[in-house]
C-alpha positions, 0 to 999 in steps of 0.5 A: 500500500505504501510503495502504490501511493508513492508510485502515485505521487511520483505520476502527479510530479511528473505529469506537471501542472493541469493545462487551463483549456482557453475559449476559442478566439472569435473569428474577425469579421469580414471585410465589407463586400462592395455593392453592385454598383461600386463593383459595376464603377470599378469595372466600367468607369475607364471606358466610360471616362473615355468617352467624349463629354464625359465628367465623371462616372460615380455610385449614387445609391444602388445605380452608377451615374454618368455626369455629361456635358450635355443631353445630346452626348449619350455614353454606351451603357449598355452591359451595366449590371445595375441602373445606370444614367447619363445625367447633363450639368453645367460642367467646365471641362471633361474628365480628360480635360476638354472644354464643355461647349464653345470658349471664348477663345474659339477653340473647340474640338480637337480630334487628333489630327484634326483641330477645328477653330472658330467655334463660336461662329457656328451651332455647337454639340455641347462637350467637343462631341462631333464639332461643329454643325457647320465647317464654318469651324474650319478644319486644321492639321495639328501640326504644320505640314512642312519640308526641308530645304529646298524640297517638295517631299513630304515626310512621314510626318506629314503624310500621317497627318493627311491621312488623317486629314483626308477622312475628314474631307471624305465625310464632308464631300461638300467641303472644299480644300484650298491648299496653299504652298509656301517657301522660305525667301532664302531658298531656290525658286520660291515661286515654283517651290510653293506651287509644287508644295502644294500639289505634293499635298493635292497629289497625297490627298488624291491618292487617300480617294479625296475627289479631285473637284474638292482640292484647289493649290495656289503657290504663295513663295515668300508672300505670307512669311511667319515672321519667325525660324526659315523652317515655318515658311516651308509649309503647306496651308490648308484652308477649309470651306463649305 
């Protein structure tokens, strides 16, 4: 009996003190689950703010909504899992930081290669949308159309450009094009350089399919100087009317 309770007592010093069993942690609680309409924002905003006119896309509520310049422009909504529309306000510029409608300045649309001027002149689409009603807002490269010295060829560079041009010629077939060749003073025949310029331009044109009825050339030489560097005399103007 004696040799079992110390055989006991050596078991309970060994086995070390009772182990305190804790409640089990609660679980953290889980981040919130966006909405559908944050989760339609986050997948449609990029395109959205693409769009010509548009302000701002942002969740009101349980639907999504499109600030615009105006009524007429109407961005594709289509594919929006939650209501969505397009609501017109008295905006300054777009998200992409173009004028809402005509300036003061008279600068309107640009579209890439083409810049249309002279807005307040003719009836506007509110947000630089399709420019102007009336090509009395005429057309313009970008960029000026020049040559080095002594040349007629056209660079890269400006056969871009004309491309590009000669698109919006196409979707105006009433419009006429006055091409204007220009020369810097110091260079060979002025007179016979512009003209030719001009014709390299009509030539370029012709062959991007803009009919011949809507293109006129006219050689100015050294008449219509920049006043500036010789390199802005050696261009080709373009002058678009109705």
């Amino acid at each position: 009996m004696g040799r079992l309770c110390l055989a006991m007592l050596v078991l309970a010093a060994c086995s070390g003190p009772t182990k305190t069993t804790r409640p089990p942690e609660p679980p953290a609680p889980d981040a919130r689950v966006p909405t559908p309409a944050e989760l339609a924002l986050e997948a449609h905003r990029e395109r959205l703010l693409d769009h010509r006119g548009v302000v701002d896309v942002r969740v009101d509520g349980d639907a999504l909504v499109v600030d615009v310049c105006a009524p007429e422009i109407t961005p594709d909504l289509t594919g929006i899992a939650v209501p969505a529309t397009a609501l017109p306000g008295a905006w300054p510029e777009t998200a992409r930081g173009e004028p809402c409608g005509c300036s003061e300045r008279g600068v309107y649309h640009d579209d890439g290669a083409l810049i249309a001027r002279d807005c307040n002149a003719c009836t506007c689409h509110a947000g630089a949308i399709d420019a102007c009603t009336s090509l009395d807002c005429r057309m313009h490269p970008a960029e000026r159309i020049g040559f080095t010295r002594n040349s007629a060829e056209l660079d890269d560079a400006a056969r871009a450009l004309l491309d590009a041009f000669a698109l919006g010629l196409l979707d105006h077939p009433t419009a006429q094009l006055l091409i204007r060749g220009h020369a810097d003073p110091r260079e060979v025949s002025v007179a016979k350089l512009s003209k030719k310029r001009a014709a390299t331009v009509r030539g370029h044109l012709l062959k991007a399919g803009v009919p011949k009825a809507q293109l006129a050339i006219e050689g100015k030489g050294a008449d219509a100087s920049l006043g500036g560097a010789a390199e802005a005399d050696r261009r080709v103007d373009l002058e678009v009317t109705e």
